[in-house]
PALUMSE-531905 format. One record per residue (C-alpha): residue number from 0; residue in three letters; x, y, z. Coordinates in nm, 2 decimals. Each point is the difference from the previous one (the first is absolute). Last residue first. Layout:
BEGIN
+-----+------+--------+--------+--------+
| pos | code |     c1 |     c2 |     c3 |
+-----+------+--------+--------+--------+
| NUM |  ALA |      X |      Y |      Z |
...
+-----+------+--------+--------+--------+
***
This chain:
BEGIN
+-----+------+--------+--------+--------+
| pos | code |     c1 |     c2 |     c3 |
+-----+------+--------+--------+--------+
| 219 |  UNK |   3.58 |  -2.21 |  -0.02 |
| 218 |  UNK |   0.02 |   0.16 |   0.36 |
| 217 |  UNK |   0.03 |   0.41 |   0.11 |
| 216 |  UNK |   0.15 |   0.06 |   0.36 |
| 215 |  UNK |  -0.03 |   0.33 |   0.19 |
| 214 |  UNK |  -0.15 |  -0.18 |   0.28 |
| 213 |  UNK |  -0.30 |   0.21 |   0.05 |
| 212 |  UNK |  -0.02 |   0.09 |  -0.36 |
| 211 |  UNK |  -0.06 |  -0.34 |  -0.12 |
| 210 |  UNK |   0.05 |  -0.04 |  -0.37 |
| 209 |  UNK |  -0.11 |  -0.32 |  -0.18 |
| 208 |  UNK |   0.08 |  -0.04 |  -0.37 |
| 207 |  UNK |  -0.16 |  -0.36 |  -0.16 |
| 206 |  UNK |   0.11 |  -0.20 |  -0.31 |
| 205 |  UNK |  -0.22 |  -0.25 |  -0.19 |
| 204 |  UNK |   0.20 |  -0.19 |  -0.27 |
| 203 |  UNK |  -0.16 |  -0.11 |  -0.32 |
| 202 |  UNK |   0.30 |  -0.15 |  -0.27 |
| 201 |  UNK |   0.19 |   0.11 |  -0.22 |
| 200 |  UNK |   0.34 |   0.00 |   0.14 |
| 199 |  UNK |   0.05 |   0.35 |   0.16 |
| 198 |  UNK |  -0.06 |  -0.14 |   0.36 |
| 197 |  UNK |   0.33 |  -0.19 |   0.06 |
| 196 |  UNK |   0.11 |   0.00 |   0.37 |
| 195 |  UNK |   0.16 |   0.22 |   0.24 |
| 194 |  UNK |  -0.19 |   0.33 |   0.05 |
| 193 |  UNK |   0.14 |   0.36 |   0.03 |
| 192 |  UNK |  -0.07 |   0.26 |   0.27 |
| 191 |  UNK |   0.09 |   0.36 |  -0.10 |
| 190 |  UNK |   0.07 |   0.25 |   0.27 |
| 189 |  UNK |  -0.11 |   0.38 |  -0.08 |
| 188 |  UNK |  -0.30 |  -0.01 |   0.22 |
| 187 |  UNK |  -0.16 |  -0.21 |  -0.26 |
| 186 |  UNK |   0.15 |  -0.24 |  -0.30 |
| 185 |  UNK |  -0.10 |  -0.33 |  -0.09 |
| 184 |  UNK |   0.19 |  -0.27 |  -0.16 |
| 183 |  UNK |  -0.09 |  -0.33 |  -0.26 |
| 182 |  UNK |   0.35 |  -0.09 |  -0.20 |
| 181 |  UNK |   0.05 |   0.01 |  -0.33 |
| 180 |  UNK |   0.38 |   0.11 |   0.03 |
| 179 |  UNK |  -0.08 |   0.38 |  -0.10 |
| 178 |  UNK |  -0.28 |   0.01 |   0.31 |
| 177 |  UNK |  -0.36 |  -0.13 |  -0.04 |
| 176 |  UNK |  -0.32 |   0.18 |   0.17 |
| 175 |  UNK |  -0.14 |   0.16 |   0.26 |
| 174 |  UNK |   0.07 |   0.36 |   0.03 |
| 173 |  UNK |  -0.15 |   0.25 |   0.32 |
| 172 |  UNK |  -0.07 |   0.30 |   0.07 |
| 171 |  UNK |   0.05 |   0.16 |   0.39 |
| 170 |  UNK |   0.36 |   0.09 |  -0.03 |
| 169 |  UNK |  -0.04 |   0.31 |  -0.20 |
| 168 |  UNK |   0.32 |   0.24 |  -0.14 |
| 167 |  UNK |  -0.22 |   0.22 |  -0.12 |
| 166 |  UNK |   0.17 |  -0.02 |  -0.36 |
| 165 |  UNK |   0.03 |  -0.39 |   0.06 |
| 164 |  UNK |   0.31 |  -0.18 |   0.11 |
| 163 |  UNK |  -0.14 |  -0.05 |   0.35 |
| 162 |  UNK |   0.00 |  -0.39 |  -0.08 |
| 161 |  UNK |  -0.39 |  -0.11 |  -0.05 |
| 160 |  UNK |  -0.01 |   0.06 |  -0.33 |
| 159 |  UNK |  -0.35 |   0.15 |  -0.05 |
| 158 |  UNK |  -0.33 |  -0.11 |   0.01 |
| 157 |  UNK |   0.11 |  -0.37 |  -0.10 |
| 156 |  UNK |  -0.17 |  -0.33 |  -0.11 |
| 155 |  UNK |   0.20 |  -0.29 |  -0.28 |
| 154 |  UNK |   0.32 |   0.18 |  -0.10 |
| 153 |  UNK |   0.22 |  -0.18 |  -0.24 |
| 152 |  UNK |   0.39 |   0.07 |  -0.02 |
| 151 |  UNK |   0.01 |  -0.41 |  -0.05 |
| 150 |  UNK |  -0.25 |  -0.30 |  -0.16 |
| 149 |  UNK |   0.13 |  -0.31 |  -0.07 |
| 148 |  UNK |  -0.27 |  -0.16 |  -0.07 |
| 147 |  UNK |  -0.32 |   0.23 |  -0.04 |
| 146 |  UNK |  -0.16 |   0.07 |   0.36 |
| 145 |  UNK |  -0.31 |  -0.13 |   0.11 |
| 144 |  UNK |  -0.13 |   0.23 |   0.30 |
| 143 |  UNK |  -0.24 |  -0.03 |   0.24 |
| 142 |  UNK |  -0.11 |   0.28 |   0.28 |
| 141 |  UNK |   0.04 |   0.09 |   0.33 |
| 140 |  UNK |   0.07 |   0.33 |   0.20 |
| 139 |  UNK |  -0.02 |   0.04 |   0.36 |
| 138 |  UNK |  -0.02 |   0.28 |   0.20 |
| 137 |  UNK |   0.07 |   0.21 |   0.32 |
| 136 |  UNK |  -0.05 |   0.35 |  -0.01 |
| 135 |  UNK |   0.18 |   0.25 |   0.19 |
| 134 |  UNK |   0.21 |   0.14 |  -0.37 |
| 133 |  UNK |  -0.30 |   0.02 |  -0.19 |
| 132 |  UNK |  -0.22 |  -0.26 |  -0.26 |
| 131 |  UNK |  -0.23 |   0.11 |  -0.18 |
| 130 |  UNK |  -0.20 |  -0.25 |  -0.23 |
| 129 |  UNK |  -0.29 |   0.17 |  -0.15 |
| 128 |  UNK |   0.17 |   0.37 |  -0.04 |
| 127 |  UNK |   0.33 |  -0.16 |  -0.09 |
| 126 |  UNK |  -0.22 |  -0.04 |  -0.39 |
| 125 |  UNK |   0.18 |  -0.32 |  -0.10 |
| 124 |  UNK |   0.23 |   0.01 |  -0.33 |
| 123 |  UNK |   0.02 |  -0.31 |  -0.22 |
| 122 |  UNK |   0.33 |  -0.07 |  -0.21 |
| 121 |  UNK |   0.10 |   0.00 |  -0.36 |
| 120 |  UNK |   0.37 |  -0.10 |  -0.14 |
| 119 |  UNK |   0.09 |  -0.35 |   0.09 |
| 118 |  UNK |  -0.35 |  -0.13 |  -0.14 |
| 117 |  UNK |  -0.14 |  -0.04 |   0.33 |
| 116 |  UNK |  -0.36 |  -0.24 |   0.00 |
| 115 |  UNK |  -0.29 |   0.10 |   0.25 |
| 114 |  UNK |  -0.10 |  -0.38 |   0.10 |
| 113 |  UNK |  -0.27 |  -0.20 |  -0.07 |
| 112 |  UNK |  -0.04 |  -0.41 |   0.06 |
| 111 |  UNK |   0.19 |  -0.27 |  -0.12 |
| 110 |  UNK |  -0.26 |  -0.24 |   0.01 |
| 109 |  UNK |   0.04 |  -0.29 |   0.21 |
| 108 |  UNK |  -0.27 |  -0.25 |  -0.03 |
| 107 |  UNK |   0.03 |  -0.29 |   0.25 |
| 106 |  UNK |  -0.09 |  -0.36 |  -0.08 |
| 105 |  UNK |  -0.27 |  -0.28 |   0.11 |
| 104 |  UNK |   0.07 |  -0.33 |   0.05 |
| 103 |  UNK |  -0.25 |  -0.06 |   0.34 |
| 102 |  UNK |   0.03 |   0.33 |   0.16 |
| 101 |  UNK |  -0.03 |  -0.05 |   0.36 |
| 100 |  UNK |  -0.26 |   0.27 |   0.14 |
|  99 |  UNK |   0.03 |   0.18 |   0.33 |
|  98 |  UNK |  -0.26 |   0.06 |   0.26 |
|  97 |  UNK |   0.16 |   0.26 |   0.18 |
|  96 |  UNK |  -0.27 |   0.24 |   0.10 |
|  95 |  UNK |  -0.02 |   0.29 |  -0.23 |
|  94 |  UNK |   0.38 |  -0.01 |  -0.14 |
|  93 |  UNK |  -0.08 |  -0.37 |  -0.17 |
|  92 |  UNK |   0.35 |  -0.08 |  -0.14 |
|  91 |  UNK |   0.05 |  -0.22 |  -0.33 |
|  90 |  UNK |   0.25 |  -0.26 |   0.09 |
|  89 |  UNK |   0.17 |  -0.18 |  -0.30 |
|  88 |  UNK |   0.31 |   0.20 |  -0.03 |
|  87 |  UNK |   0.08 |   0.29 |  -0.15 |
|  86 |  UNK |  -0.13 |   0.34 |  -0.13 |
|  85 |  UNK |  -0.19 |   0.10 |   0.32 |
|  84 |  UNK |  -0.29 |   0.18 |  -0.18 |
|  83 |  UNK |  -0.28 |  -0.20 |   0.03 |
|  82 |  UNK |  -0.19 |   0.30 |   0.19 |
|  81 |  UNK |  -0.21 |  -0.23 |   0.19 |
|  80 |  UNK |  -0.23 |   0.09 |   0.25 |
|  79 |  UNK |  -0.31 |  -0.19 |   0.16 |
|  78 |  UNK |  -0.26 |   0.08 |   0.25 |
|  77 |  UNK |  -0.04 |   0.36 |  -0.04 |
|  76 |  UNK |  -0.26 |   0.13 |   0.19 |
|  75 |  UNK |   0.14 |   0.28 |   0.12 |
|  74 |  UNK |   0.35 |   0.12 |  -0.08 |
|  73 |  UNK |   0.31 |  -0.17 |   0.15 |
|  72 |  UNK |   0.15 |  -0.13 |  -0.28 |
|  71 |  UNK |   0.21 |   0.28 |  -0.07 |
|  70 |  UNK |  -0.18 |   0.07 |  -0.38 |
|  69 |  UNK |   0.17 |   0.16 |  -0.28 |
|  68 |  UNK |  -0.30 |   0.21 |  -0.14 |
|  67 |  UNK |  -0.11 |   0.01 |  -0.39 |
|  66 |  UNK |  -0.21 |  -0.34 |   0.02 |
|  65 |  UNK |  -0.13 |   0.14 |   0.30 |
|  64 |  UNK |  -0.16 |   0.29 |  -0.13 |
|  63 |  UNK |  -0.17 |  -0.16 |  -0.29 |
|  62 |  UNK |  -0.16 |  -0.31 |   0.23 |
|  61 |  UNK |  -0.09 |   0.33 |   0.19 |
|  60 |  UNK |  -0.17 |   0.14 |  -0.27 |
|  59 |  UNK |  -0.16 |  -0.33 |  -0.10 |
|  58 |  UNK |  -0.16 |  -0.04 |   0.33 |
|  57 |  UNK |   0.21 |  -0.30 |   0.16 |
|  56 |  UNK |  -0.23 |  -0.30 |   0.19 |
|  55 |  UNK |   0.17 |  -0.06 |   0.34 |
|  54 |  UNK |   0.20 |  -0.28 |   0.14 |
|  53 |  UNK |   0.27 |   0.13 |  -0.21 |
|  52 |  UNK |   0.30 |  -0.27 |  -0.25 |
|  51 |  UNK |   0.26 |   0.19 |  -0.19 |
|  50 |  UNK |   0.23 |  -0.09 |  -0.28 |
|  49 |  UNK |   0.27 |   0.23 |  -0.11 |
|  48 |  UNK |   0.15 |  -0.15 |  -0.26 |
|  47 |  UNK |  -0.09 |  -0.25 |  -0.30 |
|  46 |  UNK |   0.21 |  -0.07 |  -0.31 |
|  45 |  UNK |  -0.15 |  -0.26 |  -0.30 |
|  44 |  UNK |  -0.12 |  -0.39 |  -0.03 |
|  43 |  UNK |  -0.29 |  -0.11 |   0.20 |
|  42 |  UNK |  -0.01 |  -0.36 |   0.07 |
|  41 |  UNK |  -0.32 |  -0.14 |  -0.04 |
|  40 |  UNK |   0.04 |  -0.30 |   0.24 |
|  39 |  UNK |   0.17 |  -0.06 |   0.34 |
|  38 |  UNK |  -0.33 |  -0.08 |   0.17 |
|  37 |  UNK |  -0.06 |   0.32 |   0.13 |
|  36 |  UNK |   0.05 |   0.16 |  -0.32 |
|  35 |  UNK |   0.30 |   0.16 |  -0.13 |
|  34 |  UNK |   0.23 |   0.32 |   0.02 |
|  33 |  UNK |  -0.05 |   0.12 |   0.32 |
|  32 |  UNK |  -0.15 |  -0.26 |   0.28 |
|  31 |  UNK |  -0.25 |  -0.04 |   0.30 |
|  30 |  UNK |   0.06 |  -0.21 |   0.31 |
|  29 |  UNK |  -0.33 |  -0.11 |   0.21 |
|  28 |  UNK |  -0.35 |   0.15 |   0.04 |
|  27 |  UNK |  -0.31 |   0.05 |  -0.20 |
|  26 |  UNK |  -0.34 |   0.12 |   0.12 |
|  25 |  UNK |  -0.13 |   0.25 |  -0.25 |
|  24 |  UNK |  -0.37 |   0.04 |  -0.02 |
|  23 |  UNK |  -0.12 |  -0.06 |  -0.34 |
|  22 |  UNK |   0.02 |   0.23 |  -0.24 |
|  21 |  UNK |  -0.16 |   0.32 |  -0.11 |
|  20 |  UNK |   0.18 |   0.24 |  -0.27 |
|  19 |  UNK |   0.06 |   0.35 |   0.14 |
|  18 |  UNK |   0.14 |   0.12 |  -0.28 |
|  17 |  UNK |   0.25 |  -0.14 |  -0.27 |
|  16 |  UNK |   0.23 |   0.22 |  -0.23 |
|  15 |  UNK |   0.06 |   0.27 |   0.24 |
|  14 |  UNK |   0.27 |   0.22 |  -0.12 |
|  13 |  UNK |   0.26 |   0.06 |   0.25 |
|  12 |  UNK |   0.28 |  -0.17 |  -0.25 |
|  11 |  UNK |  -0.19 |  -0.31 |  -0.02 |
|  10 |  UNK |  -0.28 |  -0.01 |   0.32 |
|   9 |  UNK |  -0.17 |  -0.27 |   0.09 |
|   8 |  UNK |  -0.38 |  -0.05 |   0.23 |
|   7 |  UNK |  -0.17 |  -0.28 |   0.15 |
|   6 |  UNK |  -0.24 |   0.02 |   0.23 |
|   5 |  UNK |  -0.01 |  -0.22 |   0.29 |
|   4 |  UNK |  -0.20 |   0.28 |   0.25 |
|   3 |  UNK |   0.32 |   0.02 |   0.18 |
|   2 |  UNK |   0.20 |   0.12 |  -0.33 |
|   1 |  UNK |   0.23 |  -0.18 |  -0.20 |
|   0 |  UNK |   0.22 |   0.19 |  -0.21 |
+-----+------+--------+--------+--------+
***
């Protein structure tokens, strides 16, 4: 952190390991690089994300509460964003003001990431009082879903069945989920919509319910 009195300060982990250090006046200009000196030197070896560039000197609580906040890119003061998290290619996207980086043999990390995991026999239950959804209501529903190969007579999100089959006869709940022949369906309104296409193969698919009252017309 540079401040306008040319002080020096850095942070590790919001700790403050060097404070208010003078220096001399900063006057620099130019390009400016990740990973290795200005001169092409010093390479740094290891993962980096999430780098951001203010024209203001950070408290440590807010260099704390920004380092925990998805930023827009519009906030003020903030010169420079880059969330590095585009996974491919070689251009690394400024989302403050569009001054993009080329990365010069660089590679993407992928992790696999989290995910609640399904053993074929538990489930999750969401309390309806946080997420109610009525018979006037339009909606949508999204979510991701990596299916086991193969999978059949597998039910991914319902409330209910969705066919008026149930003891009060409801058409208002709703199954998404895979029929006896493996393939992806969803029930409301007693009509069941099924997708062409293989989804139960192991692999992340995103899938999205939309149900507009006012036409009377639900899309996958």
């Amino acid at each position: 952190v540079y401040d306008e009195d040319a002080r020096v300060s850095a942070f590790y982990n919001y700790v403050e390991y060097i404070s208010a250090v003078e220096t001399d006046g900063y006057a620099g200009e130019g390009s400016y690089r990740f990973g290795a000196s200005i001169n092409g030197t010093k390479h740094y070896a290891g993962k980096m994300h999430n780098a951001r560039i203010w024209d203001k000197a950070c408290s440590r609580a807010r260099l704390q509460t920004n380092s925990l906040t998805i930023l827009s890119g519009a906030e003020s003061n903030l010169l420079a964003y880059y969330p590095m998290n585009e996974a491919r290619g070689n251009m690394i996207a400024d989302k403050a003001h569009g001054a993009n980086l080329e990365m010069k043999g660089g590679s993407w990390a992928v992790p696999e990431g989290r995910a609640a995991t399904f053993n074929g026999s538990n489930y999750i239950i969401v309390n309806a009082s946080a997420s109610q959804v009525d018979q006037t209501m339009d909606y949508t529903i999204e979510l991701w879903f990596k299916a086991k190969a193969g999978a059949k007579n597998a039910t991914i999100l319902s409330n209910g069945r969705g066919d008026g089959s149930e003891y009060d006869n409801s058409l208002n709940s709703i199954e998404l989920g895979f029929d006896d022949e493996g393939l992806l369906y969803y029930c409301n309104n007693g009509t069941t919509a099924t997708c062409s296409g293989t989804f139960n193969d192991n692999n992340w698919h995103h899938v999205a319910v939309a149900a507009n009252r006012t036409s009377g017309r639900a899309q996958i």
